[in-house]
C-alpha positions in Angstrom: 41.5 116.4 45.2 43.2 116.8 42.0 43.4 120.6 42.5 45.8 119.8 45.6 47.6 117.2 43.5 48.4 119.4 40.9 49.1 122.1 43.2 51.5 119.3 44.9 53.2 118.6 41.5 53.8 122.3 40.4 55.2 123.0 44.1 57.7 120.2 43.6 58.9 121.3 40.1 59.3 125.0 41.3 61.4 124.2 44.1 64.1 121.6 41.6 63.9 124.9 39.2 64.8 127.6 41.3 67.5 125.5 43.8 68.4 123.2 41.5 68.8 125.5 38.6 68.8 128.8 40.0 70.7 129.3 42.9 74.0 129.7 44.6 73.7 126.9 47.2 75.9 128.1 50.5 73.7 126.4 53.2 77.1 124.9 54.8 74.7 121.9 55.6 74.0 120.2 52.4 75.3 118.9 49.3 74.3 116.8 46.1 74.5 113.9 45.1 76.1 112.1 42.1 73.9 110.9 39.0 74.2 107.2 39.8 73.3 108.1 43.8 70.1 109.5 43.1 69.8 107.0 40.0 69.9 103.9 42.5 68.2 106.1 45.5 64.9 105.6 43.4 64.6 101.6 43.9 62.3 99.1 45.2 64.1 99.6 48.6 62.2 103.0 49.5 58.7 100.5 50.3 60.7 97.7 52.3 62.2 96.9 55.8 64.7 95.2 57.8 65.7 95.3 61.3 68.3 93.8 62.6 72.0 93.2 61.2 72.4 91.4 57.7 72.2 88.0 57.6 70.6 88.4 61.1 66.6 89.9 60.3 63.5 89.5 61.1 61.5 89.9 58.5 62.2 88.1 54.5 63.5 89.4 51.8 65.8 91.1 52.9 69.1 88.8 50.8 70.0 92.1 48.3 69.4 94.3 51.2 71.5 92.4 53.4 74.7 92.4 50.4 74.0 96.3 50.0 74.3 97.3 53.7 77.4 94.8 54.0 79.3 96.0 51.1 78.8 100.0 52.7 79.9 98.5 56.0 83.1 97.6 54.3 83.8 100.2 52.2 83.0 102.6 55.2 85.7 100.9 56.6 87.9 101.5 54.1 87.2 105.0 53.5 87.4 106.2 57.4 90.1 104.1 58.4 88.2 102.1 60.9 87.5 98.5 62.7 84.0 99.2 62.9 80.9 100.7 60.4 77.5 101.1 61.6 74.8 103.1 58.7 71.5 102.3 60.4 71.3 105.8 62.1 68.4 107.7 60.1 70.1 110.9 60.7 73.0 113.0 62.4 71.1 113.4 65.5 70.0 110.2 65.9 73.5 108.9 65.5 74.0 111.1 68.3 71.1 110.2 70.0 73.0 106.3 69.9 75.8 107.1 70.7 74.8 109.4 74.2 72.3 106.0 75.0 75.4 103.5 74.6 77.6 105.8 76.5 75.7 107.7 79.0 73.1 107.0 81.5 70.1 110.0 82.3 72.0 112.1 85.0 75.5 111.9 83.9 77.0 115.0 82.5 78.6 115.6 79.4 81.1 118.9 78.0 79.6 120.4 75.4 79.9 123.8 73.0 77.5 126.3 73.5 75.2 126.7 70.1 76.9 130.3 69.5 79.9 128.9 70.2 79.5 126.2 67.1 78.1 123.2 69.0 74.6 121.7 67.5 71.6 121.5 69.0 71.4 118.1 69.8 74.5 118.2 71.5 72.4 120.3 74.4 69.3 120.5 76.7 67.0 120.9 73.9 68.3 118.4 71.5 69.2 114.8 71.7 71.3 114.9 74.9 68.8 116.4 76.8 66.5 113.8 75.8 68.6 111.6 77.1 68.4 113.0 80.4 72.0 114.4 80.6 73.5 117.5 82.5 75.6 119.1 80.0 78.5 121.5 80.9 79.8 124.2 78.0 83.0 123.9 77.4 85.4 127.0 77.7 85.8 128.8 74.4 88.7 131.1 72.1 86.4 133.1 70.7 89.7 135.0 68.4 91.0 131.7 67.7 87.4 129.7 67.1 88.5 126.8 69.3 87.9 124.9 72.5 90.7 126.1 75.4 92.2 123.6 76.3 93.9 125.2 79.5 90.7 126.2 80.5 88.9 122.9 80.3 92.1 120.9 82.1 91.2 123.0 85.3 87.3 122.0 85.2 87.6 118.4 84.1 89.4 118.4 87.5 86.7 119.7 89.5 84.0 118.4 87.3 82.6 114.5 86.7 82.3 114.1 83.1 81.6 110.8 81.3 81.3 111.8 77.4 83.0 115.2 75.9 81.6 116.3 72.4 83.7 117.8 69.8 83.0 118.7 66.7 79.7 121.0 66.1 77.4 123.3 63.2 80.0 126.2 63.0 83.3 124.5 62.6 86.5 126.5 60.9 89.2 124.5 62.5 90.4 121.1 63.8 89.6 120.2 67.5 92.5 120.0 69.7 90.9 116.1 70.0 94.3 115.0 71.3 95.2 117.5 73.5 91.6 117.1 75.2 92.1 113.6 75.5 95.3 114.2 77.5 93.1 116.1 80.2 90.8 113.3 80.6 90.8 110.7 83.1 87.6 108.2 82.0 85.5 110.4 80.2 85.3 109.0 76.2 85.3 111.6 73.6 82.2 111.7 71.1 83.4 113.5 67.6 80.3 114.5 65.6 82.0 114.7 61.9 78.8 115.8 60.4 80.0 118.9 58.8 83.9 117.6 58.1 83.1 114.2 57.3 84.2 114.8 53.4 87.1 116.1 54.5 87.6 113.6 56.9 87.1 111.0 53.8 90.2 113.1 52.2 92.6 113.4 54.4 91.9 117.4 54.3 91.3 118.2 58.0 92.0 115.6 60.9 91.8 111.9 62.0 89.4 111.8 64.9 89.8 108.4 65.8 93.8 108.3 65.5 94.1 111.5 67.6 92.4 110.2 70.3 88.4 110.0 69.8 86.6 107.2 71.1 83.6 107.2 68.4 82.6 109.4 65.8 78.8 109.9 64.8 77.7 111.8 61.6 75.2 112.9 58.9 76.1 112.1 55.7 75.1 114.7 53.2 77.3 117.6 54.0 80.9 117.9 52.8 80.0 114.0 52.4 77.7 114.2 49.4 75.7 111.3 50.4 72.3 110.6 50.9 70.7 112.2 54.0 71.0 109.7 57.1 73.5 108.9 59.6 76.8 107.1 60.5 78.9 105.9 63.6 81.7 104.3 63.3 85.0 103.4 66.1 88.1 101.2 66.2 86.8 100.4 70.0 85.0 96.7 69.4 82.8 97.1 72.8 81.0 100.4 72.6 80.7 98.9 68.5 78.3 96.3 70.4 76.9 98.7 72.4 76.2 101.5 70.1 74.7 98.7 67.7 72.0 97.7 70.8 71.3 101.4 71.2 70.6 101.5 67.2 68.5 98.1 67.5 66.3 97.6 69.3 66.6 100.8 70.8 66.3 104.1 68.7 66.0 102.6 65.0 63.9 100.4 63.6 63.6 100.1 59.8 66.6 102.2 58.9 64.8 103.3 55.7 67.2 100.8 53.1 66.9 103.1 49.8 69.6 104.8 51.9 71.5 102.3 51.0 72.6 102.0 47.6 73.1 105.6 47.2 75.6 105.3 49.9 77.7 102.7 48.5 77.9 104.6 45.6 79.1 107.7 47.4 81.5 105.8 49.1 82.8 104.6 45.9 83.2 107.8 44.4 85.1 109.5 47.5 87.3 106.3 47.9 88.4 107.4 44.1 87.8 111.7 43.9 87.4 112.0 47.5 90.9 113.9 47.9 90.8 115.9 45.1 87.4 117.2 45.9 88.1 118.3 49.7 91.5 119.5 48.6 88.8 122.0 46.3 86.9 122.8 49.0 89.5 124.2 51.2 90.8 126.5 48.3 87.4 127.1 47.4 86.9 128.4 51.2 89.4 130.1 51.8 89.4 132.3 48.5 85.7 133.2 49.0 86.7 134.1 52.8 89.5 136.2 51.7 87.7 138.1 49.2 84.7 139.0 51.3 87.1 140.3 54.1 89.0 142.6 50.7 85.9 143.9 50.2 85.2 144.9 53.4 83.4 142.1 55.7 84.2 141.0 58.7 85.3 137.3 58.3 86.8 135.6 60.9 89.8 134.3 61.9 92.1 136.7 59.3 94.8 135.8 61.2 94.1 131.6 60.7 93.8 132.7 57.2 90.1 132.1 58.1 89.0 128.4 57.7 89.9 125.0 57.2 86.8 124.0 56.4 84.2 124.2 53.7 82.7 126.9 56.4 82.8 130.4 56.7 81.2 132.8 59.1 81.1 136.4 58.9 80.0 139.1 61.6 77.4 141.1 59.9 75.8 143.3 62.7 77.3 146.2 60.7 75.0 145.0 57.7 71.8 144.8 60.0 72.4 141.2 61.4 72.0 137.6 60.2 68.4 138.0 59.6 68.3 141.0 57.8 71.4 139.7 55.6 70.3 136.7 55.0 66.6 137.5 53.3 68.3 140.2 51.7 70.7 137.4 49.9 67.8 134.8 48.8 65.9 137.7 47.2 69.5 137.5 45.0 69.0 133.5 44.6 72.1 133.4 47.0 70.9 131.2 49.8 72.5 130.7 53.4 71.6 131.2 57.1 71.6 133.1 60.1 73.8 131.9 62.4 74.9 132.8 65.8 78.7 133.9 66.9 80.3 133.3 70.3 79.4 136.8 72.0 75.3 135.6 71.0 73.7 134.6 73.4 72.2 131.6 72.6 68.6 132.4 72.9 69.4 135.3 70.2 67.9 133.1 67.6 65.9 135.5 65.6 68.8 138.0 64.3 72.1 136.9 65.2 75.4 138.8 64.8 76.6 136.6 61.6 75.6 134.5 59.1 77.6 130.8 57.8 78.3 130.3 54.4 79.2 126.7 52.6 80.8 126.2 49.9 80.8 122.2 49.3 78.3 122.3 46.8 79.3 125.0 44.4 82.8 122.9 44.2 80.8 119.8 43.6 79.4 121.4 40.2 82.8 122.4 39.3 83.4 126.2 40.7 86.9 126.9 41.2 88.8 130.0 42.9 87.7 131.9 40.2 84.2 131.7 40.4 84.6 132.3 44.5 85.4 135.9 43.4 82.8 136.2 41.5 80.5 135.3 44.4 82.3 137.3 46.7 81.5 140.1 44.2 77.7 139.2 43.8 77.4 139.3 47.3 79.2 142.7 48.1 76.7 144.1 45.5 74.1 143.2 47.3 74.6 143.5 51.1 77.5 146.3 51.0 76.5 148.8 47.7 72.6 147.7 48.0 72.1 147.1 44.6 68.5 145.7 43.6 68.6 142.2 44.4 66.9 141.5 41.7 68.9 142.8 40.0 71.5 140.2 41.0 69.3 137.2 41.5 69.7 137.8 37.2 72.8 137.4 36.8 73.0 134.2 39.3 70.8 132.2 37.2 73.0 133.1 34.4 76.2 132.3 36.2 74.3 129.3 37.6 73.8 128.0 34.0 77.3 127.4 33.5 77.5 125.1 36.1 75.2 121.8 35.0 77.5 118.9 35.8 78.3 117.3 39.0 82.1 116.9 39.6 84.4 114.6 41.6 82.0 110.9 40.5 81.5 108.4 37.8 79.7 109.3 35.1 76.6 107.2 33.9 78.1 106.1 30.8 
């Protein structure tokens, strides 16, 4: 067995070279953590367990557990501007998957996006809703403007019985009209999945869910938020608080894997003091990588939004071969992002899709500024537009990539 073990180790040390040191990271659904996140993610927490609420378990040994996941409850608090914190979700789906059992009961039906038209998978049949049994209804969308119609949507919600809408989604340029949707709606509660906004949510760079008229929001958070991986809902409303906290436990989650924890707190920390300036980064990061890929002759969207608002931007590429093709082309460069689908997919079109989605939360977090997204925009045009050797490219990424060691926007370990 030591063959496989050292096969094991070498794996693991090729992947932290090449992403870690190697790449331009634009999956628009991850980020990095700070040195003293992943310092404390590495505690005696990864091998122990707690269910339950702090103070409230039913297993020992839990005390320094128990003051962990209180202080995060707090400063979550703090940070989102809310009455009530819950962490215990393992993931962004699950969190989901809480919310929809607190909410919903199998058979109800819920408005949702379509996949191509930006919603996430476990907002549908396949994902977490339709494990919950519910009917889901797509909601109408703009596919110039990016957004849900709202004029559209007035007319079914009056035909239609809807208990839970779901905003928010995996392609997301722009706000959701949250309070104009909640104007239409006669009992159904709004659902806002923040897991791609959330860091920009934390810096008061995009919108205020719950003030505009959201019921609960449910998250990941390790996107814009450069937290650990795992989930979050939190609300001002102290009823489906109880209720989302049964779903959680004894419901969906058990041991809500603790090492989470710490790291979290940390995070927290760190946006409650850079939070702003980074998301302010990240929109002028965006926005200047969107604006010099569409100079140089691709077709972003939204030109006339001044494309984005978000740390997202997606590009039509069937002219380049489609997502797929554009997509491999760009990791054989060390430039790595996905395939995605646009509104005129169909959502079955999974394996080559008319665009791809580019992030660019984590090349802020290690300091690139405007600057550098020209650059980028440059690399890229090199290799998708004038076909140069990608290899040829993927070079000159790892040296760019070496200028860029430090993580911004947290404490240093000192």
């Amino acid at each position: 067995m030591k063959s496989e073990l050292q096969r094991t180790l070498e794996l693991v040390e090729k992947h932290n070279t090449w992403r870690k040191d190697e790449c331009l990271n634009l999956i628009a659904s991850e980020n990095i953590m700070s040195p003293l996140a992943i310092e404390v993610f590495n505690s005696d927490m990864m091998h122990r367990y707690a269910e339950g609420l702090p103070y409230k378990r039913y297993y020992q040994g839990t005390k320094y557990v128990d003051e962990i996941e209180t202080l995060v409850t707090e400063l979550g608090k703090k940070l989102f501007r809310c009455k009530y914190f819950d962490p215990r979700p393992i993931s962004g789906s699950v969190a989901n998957l809480c919310v929809f059992s607190a909410l919903t009961q199998p058979g109800d039906q819920i408005a949702n996006l379509r996949v191509a038209d930006g919603g996430h998978i476990s907002h549908s049949p396949l994902g977490a809703a339709g494990l919950r049994g519910l009917k889901t209804l797509n909601m109408p969308f703009d596919h110039k403007e990016m957004n849900i119609d709202v004029e559209k949507l007035r007319l079914i919600t009056k035909k239609e019985k809807i208990k839970l809408v779901v905003l928010g989604g995996s392609l997301y340029l722009f706000p959701h009209p949250v309070k104009e949707i909640k104007e239409i709606l006669d009992d159904a509660k709004i659902l806002y999945d923040a897991s791609h906004v959330l860091g920009l949510i934390a810096g008061k760079r995009f919108q205020e869910p719950l003030a505009e008229g959201a019921d609960v929001v449910a998250t990941s958070s390790h996107k814009t938020f450069p937290g650990p991986q795992g989930g979050i809902v939190y609300t001002n409303n102290e009823e489906i608080s109880k209720r989302v906290a049964q779903a959680i436990f004894p419901g969906i989650v058990s041991n809500h894997h603790l090492y989470r924890l710490p790291s979290l707190a940390v995070t927290l920390i760190e946006e409650l003091e850079f939070g702003e300036k980074y998301a302010d980064q990240i929109q002028k990061n965006s926005k200047k990588l969107a604006s010099s890929l569409y100079e140089k002759g691709f077709q972003v969207l939204c030109e006339h939004k001044d494309f984005t608002e978000s740390h997202q931007i997606a590009i039509d590429v069937r002219n380049q071969g489609g997502g797929k093709k554009v997509a491999e082309t760009l990791e054989k460069a060390n430039i790595i992002c996905n395939k995605n689908l646009l509104p005129w997919d169909k959502d079955e079109n999974t394996e080559n899709p008319s665009g791809i989605r580019l992030g660019i939360q984590e090349c802020t977090r290690i300091g690139m500024k405007e600057s550098e997204m020209e650059h980028i925009a440059q690399l890229i045009t090199r290799t998708i537009i004038k076909h140069e050797n990608p290899e040829k490219i993927k070079e000159e990424v790892i040296q760019l990539k070496k200028q860029y060691k430090e993580t911004k926007y947290c404490y240093t370990k000192n």
